[in-house]
Phi, psi and omega in degrees: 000138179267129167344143162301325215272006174265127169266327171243176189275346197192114164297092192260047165205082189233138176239135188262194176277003172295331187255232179237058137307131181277329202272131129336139183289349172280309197309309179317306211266331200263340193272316181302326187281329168284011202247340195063019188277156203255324203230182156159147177232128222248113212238037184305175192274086144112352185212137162291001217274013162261011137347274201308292172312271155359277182304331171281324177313294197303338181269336198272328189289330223042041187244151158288119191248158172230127193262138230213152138205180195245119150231139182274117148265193181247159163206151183332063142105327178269148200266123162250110199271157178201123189256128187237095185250139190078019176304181207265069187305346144317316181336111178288317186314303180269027150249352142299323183284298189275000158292308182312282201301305175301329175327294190296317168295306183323308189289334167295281208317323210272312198279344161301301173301318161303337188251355166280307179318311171311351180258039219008024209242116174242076188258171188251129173352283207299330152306342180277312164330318181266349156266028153241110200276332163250225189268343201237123189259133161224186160299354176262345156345279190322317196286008200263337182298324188292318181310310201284324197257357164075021077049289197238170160267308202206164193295330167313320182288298188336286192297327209277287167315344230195258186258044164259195140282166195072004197262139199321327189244026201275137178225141174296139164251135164294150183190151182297152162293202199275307192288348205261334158304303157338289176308324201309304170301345205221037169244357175216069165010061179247186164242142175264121191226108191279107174303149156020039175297014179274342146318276203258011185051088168238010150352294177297338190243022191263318192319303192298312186313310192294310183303351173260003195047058177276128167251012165196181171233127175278105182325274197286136187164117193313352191242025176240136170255179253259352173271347180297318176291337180256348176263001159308314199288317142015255180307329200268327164290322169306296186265032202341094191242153182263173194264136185260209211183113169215173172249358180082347190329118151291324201119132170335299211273003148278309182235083165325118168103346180276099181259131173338094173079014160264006170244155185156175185222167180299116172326350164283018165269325208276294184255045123318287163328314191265326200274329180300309186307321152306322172276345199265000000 
């Protein structure tokens, strides 16, 4: 029987401890199950390697799991997410591409530390480190070390004081451009899905992306609200492209008030998706 607090069959935009997650991908999917969701989709920052676990939890649960991953690009000066489903994991390109981007956290994170030190704040690599249970090192690692180290109360106060932007200790991440993400995903027969643009008002820049081959947009998405959802859909009716859905989920004490599968699309988007993916 489904949760009240679930609204939809299939949550596609979730991060585990692969990324900056609270949850393990078995923790995640066992969580969907207690939850009644039908579906999920496991979308970490920069790494597939939470596959394999996500997909054996999902045959023992009986949930459809959809495979994922997040990459943050540039677009003139605004950082724009591109959710890549069903990519190829064989891929050499795109598992060269995503060493390179971890590569690339690893050095941000070290250049954070250094400009935290001038802040008087010394933390160490290895501290960070050890609270990254997967491959893809972020701020929110770091903010949990300030947390932990009494600095701050919550990763909000961290990134506001400390690493977000504009904040003393804030470094710039290398990131792919936008069309380069797009390709990235769809040079390993994945589908390209522009996340949660009502964040940044990215409008303006969806034409070119469809010309480049974004096949959907996410409609649905705790931080979008309810005219963000009817001029998405809109557009996603225009360039007919499909439409997702997510909640975006981390875990309570990353991103608070963000609940499982209270953002989402019916599970027949989730396998649109999987059918579609066969072709490209």
């Amino acid at each position: 029987m489904t949760s009240p607090s679930i609204l939809y069959e299939a949550d596609l935009h979730c991060h585990t401890t692969e990324s900056d997650g609270l949850l393990t991908p078995r923790e995640l999917i066992h969580l969907a199950a207690d939850l009644g969701l039908k579906g999920i989709g496991i979308t970490d920052h920069d790494t597939i390697q939470g596959w394999r676990e996500a997909e054996e939890a999902g045959a023992y649960y009986k949930i459809q799991v959809l495979r994922g991953i997040e990459l943050n690009t540039d677009w003139q000066g605004k950082e724009v997410h591109i959710l890549g489903y069903e990519v190829d994991n064989a891929s050499c390109y795109l598992n060269d591409k995503l060493r390179s981007l971890r590569d690339a956290r690893e050095q941000r994170m070290i250049e954070i530390l250094k400009r935290l030190a001038t802040q008087g704040i010394s933390i160490c690599a290895d501290e960070v480190r050890k609270l990254t249970k997967g491959e893809s090192i972020g701020r929110p690692h770091i903010a949990q070390v300030l947390i932990e180290r009494g600095f701050v109360k919550n990763i909000k106060e961290a990134f506001e004081r400390y690493i977000g932007l504009g904040a003393p200790a804030y470094v710039p991440r290398y990131k792919l451009t936008t069309e380069e993400g797009i390709e990235l995903v769809r040079q390993a027969h994945g589908i390209p899905v522009l996340a949660h643009p009502g964040m940044q008002r990215l409008d303006e820049g969806i034409p070119a992306w469809v010309e480049v081959g974004l096949q959907g947009i996410e409609v649905l998405h705790s931080e979008h609200k309810s005219d963000d959802v009817s001029r998405y859909r809109a557009i996603a009716q225009q360039y007919k492209l499909l439409m997702t859905g997510g909640s975006d989920f981390h875990g309570e004490a990353r991103k608070p008030g963000v609940e499982l599968g209270r953002w989402g699309v019916p599970l027949r988007v989730l396998e649109q998706i999987q059918t579609l993916a066969k072709l490209n």
